[in-house]
C-alpha positions in Angstrom: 89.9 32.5 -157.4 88.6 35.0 -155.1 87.5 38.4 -157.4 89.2 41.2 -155.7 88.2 44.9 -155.6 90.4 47.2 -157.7 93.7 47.5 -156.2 94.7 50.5 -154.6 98.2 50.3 -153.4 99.8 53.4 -153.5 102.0 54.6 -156.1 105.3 55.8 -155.5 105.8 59.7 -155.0 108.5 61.4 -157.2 109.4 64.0 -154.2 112.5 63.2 -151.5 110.0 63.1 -148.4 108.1 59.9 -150.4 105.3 59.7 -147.5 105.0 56.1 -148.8 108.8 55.8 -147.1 107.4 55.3 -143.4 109.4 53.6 -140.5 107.5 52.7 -137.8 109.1 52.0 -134.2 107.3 49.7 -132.0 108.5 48.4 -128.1 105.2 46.2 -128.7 103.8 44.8 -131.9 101.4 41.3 -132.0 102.3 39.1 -134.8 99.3 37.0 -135.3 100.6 34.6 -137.6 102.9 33.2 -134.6 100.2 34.5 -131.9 103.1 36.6 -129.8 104.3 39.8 -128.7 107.5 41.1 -130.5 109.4 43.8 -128.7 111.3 46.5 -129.9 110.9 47.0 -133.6 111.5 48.7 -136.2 108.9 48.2 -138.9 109.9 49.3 -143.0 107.5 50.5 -145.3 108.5 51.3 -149.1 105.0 52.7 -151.0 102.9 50.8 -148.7 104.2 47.7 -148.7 105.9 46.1 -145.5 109.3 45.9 -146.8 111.4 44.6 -143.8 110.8 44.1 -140.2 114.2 44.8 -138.2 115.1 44.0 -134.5 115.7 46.8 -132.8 115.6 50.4 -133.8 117.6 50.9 -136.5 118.8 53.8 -138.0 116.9 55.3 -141.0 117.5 56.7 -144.2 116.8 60.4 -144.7 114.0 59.8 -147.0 112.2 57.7 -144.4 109.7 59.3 -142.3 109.7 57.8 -138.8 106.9 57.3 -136.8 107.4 56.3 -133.0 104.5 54.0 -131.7 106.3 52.8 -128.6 104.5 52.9 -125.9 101.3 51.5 -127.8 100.2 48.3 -129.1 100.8 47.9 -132.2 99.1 45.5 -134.4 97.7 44.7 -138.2 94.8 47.3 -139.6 91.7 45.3 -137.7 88.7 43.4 -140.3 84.9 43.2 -140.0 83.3 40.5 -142.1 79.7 41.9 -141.5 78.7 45.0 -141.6 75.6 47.3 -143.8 77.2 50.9 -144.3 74.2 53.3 -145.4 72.2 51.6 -142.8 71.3 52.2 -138.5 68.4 50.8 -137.3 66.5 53.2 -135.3 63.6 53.1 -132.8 60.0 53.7 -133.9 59.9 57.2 -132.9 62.6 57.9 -135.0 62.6 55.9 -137.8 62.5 57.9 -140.8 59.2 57.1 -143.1 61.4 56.4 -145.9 65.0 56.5 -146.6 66.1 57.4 -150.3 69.1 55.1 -152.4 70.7 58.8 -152.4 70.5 59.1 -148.9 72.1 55.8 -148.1 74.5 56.4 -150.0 75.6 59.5 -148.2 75.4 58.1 -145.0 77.4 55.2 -145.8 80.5 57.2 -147.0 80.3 58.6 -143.0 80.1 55.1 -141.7 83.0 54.0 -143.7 85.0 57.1 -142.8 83.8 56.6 -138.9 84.8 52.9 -139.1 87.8 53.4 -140.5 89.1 56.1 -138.0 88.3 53.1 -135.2 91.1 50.9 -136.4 89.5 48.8 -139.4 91.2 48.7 -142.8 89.1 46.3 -144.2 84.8 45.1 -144.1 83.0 43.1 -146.0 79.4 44.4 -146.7 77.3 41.9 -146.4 73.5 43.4 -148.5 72.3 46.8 -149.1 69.8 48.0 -151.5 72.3 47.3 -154.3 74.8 49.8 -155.4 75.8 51.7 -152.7 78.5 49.6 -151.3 79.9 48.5 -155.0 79.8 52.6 -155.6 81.8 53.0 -152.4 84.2 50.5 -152.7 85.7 51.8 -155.8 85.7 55.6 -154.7 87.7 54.6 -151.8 89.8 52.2 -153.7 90.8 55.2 -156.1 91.5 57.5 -153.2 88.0 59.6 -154.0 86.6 58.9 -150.5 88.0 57.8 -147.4 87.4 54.7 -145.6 88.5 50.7 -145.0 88.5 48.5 -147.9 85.6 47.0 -148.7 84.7 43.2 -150.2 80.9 43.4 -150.7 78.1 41.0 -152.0 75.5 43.9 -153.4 72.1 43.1 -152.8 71.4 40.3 -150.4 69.3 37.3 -152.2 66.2 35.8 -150.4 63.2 33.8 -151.3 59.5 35.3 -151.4 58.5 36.4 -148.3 62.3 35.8 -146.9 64.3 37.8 -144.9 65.4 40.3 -147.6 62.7 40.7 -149.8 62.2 44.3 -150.1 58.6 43.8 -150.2 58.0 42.4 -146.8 55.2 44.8 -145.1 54.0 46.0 -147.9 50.5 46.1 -149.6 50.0 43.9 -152.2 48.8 47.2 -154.6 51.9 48.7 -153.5 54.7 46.7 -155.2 55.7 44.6 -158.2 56.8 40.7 -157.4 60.5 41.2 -157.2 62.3 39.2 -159.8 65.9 37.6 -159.3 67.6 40.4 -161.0 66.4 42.1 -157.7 67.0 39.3 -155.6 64.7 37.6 -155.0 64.2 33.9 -156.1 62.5 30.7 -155.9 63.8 27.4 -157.4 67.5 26.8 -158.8 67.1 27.7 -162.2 66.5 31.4 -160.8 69.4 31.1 -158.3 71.7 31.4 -161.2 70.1 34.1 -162.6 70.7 36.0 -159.3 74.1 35.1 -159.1 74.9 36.0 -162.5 73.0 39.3 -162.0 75.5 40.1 -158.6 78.5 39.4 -161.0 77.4 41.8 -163.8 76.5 44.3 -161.2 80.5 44.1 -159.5 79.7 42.2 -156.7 82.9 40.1 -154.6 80.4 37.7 -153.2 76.9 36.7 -152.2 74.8 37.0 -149.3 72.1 34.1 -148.8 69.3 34.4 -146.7 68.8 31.1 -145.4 66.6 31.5 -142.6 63.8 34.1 -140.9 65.8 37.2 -139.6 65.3 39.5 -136.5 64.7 42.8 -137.7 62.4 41.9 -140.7 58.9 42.6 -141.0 57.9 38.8 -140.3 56.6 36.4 -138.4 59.4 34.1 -137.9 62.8 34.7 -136.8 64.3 31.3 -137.5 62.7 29.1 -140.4 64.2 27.9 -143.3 63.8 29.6 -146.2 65.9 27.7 -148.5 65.5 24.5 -150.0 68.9 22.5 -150.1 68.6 22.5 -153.7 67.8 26.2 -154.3 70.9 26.6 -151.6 73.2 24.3 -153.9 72.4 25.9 -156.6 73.5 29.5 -155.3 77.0 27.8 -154.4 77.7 26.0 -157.6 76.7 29.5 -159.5 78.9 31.8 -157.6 82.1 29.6 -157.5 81.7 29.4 -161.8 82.4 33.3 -160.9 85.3 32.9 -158.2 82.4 34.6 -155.2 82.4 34.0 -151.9 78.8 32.9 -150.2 78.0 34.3 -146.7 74.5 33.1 -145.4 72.4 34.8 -142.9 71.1 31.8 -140.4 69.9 31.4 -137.4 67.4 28.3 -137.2 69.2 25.6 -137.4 67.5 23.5 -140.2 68.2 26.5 -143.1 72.1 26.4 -141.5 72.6 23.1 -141.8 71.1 22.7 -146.0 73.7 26.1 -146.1 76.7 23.9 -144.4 75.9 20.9 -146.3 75.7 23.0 -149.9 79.5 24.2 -149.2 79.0 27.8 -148.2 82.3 29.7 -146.9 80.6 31.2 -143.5 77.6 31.3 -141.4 76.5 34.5 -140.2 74.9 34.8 -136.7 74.4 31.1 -136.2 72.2 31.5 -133.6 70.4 28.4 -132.6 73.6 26.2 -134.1 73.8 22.8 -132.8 76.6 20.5 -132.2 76.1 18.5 -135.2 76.1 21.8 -137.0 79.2 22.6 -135.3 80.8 19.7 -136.6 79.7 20.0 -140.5 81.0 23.3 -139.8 84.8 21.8 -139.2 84.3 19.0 -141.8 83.9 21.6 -144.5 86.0 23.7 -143.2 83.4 26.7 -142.7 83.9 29.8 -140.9 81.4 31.1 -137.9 81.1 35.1 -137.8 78.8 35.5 -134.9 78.0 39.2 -134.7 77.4 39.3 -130.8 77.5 42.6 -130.7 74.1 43.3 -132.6 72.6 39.8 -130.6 73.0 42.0 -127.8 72.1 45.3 -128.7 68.6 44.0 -130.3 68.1 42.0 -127.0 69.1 45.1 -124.8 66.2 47.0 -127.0 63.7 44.8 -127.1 62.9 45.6 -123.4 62.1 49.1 -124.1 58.1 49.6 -124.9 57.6 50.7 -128.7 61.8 50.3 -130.4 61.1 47.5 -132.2 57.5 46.9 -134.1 55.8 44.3 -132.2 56.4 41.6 -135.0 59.9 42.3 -134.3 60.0 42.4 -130.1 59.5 39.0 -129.3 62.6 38.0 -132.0 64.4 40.4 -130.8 64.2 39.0 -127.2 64.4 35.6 -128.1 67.5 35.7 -130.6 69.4 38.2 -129.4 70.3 37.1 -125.9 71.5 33.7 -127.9 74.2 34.8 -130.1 77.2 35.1 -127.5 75.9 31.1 -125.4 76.2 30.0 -129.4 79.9 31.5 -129.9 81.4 30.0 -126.6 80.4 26.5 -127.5 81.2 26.9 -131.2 84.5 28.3 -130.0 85.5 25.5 -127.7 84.2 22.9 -130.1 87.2 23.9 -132.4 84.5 25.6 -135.2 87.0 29.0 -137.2 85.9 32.1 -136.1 86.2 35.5 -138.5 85.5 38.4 -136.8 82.3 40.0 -137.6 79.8 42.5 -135.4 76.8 43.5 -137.9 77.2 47.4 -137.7 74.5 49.1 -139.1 71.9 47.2 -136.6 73.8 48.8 -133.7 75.9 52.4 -134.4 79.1 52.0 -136.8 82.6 52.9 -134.9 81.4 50.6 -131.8 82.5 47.6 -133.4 85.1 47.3 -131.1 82.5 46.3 -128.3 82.9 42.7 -130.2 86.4 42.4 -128.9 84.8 42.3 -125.5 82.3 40.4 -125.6 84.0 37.3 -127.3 86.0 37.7 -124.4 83.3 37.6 -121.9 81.9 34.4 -123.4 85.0 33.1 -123.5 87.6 33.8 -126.3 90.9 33.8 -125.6 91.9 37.7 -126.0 95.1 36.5 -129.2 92.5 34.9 -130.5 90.1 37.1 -130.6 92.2 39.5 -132.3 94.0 36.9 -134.5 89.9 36.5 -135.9 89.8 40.3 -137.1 93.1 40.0 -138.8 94.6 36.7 -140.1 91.4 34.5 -140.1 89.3 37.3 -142.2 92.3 37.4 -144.5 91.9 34.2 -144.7 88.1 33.9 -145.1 88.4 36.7 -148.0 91.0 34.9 -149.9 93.6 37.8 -149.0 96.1 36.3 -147.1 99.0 36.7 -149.3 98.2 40.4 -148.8 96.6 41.6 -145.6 96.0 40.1 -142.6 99.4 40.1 -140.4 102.1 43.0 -140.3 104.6 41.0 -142.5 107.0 41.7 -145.2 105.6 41.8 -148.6 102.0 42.5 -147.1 100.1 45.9 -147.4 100.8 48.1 -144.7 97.6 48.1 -142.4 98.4 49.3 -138.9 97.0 50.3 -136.0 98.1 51.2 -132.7 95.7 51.3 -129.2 96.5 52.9 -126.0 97.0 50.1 -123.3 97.1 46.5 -123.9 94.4 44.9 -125.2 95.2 41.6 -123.8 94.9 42.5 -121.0 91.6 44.3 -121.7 89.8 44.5 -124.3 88.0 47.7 -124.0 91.7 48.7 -124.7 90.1 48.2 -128.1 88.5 51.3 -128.2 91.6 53.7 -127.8 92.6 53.3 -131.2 95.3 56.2 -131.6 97.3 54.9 -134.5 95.7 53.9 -138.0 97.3 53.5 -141.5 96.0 52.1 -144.4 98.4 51.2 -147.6 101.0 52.8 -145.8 99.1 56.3 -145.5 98.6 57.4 -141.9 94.5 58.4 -141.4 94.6 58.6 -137.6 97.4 59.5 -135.5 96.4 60.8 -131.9 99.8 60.7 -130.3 100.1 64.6 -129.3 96.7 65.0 -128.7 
């Protein structure tokens, strides 16, 4: 079983106008369990659960608040499976010498807040330097800070020298050998120990660094940098604790030993091949492609002096890769979950994924039914989030214009509650 963050469905309110008694009409709302567009709605909430979708527009009790979203389209609170709050990569000039826990902290509670205001209830963070996103997750999931709900893995495990060690960079006299605990690890045996170490610290899941990364400081982009057995191990740990495992791949040698050890997605996939592809539908993992960030890197790496040169020619080479890689996996039938790796590019444009899986050929349902019911699905949370739908919590979101039609529609998000509590609404504005 899936480990959940604390739940944080409202509780009822004791005064006649309940704001958790919400009626929402809709000309236009897409149900993405059926893939359609149901017309003219009206949409129940009781203390932010849906309670009853109605044909029509019914009349409403007097304790109801009604909220009129016709006009808009209306559809479930949107989901990104990979995103770093406390973190935006910035070019040499301005790259801070050092950036304090403290600091990322603070900045991460903005990204949340800006992310949520663009339509997206819930993210999973996928590594940080450790606490930040655990911290975050529960003040927002006790109503101390606003922003989407967050699934996170903690600290991100690699291998010495691998993407994610810390200590890539750095002088040898400037740094102690990371140890597990920190994550960091080399053979099976210590695989557990990291593992364990995520699930004392509150992690949902884990994050594997299975192969070279982009934006690291080294050499290689794409090597393996797990053994099968080391990558087995991690999988066998973390489902004794009921955790999700995410990998970081784009070589195709460390994403296959990730495929073949039973992880639940592959992140970036960059160089996948065909018989990857295929693993990929046998064991029924997920793809979450993050074209957006391939893009952005690849769009940087032509400017002299953004990246450090160690990191130019990656940058170049990978990026451009991402979005060939997600129209063939796409076609071939392999599940997409929606997933744009903010924090490399600026939070709040994650909607630019929408487009882009578009452009290389998504159909535009589809691409929205992989931020809703196929990251519910991928988190475990489908009997909860996911789809507007009675008994579900009450994630919504409304956009100006019709995103199938056009999927920079995406960005004119006027409408967005969360658990039944409305954080955005644009309408007179």
């Amino acid at each position: 079983m899936i480990r959940r963050p604390p739940r944080s469905t409202p509780k009822p309110s004791s005064a006649a106008s309940d704001v958790y008694k919400r009626q929402i009409y809709t000309s236009e709302f897409i149900d993405v369990e059926r893939k359609i567009v149901v017309k003219d709605s009206s949409i129940i909430i009781d203390n932010g659960i849906v309670s009853s979708i109605e044909k029509g527009f019914i009349k409403v009790d007097k304790d109801y608040s009604v909220i009129d979203l016709r006009g808009y389209s209306v559809m479930p609170g949107l989901m990104d499976m990979h995103v770093h709050f406390g973190q935006e990569y910035k070019s040499k000039a301005e790259r801070p010498i050092k950036i304090e826990r403290e600091t990322e902290a603070i900045l991460a509670t903005a990204h949340a807040d800006i992310t949520l205001k663009s339509g997206f209830t819930t993210v999973r963070q996928v590594g940080d330097s450790g606490f930040v996103s655990i911290s975050l997750r529960d003040a927002i999931a006790d109503g101390s800070v606003n922003g989407p709900r967050i699934f996170t893995s903690g600290k991100s495990i690699a291998t010495t020298g691998g993407h994610a060690d810390p200590t890539n960079g750095k002088s040898i006299d400037d740094y102690d050998h990371p140890t597990p605990e920190q994550g960091v690890i080399n053979g099976p045996y210590e695989a557990y120990t990291a593992v364990r170490q995520r699930y004392k610290d509150g992690a949902d899941g884990i994050k594997l660094t299975v192969t070279g990364g982009v934006l690291s400081v080294a050499k290689s982009g794409d090597n393996p940098q797990f053994t099968l057995e080391e990558a087995k191990a991690v999988v066998s740990a973390a489902k004794d604790y009921g955790m999700w495992v995410a990998v970081h791949a784009h070589g195709p040698q460390g994403m296959k030993r990730a495929v073949i050890a039973g992880v639940d997605s592959v992140e970036h996939g960059t160089f996948m091949t065909e018989e990857i592809m295929d693993l990929m539908i046998k064991n029924d993992t997920y793809y979450v492609p993050t074209i957006s960030a391939g893009e952005w890197v690849a769009e940087k790496a032509e400017i002299d002096n953004f990246f450090p040169e160690i990191v130019r020619p990656k940058a170049a080479s990978v990026g451009p890769q991402i979005g060939s890689t997600f129209g063939k996996a796409y076609k071939r039938g392999v599940k997409i979950a929606f997933g744009t790796d903010a924090g490399v590019q600026a939070h709040g444009t994650n909607w630019k994924e929408f487009v882009y899986m578009t452009q290389y050929g998504m159909e535009p349902m589809d691409a929205i039914a992989s931020a809703t019911i196929e990251t519910a699905k991928l988190l475990g949370e489908f009997d909860r989030l996911g789809s507007i739908s009675v008994g579900k919590i009450a994630d919504i979101i409304a956009v100006s214009g019709d995103p199938l039609k056009d999927m920079n529609n995406m960005k004119d998000v006027i409408f967005v509650m969360k658990e039944g509590k409305v954080f955005v609404d644009k309408r007179n504005e």
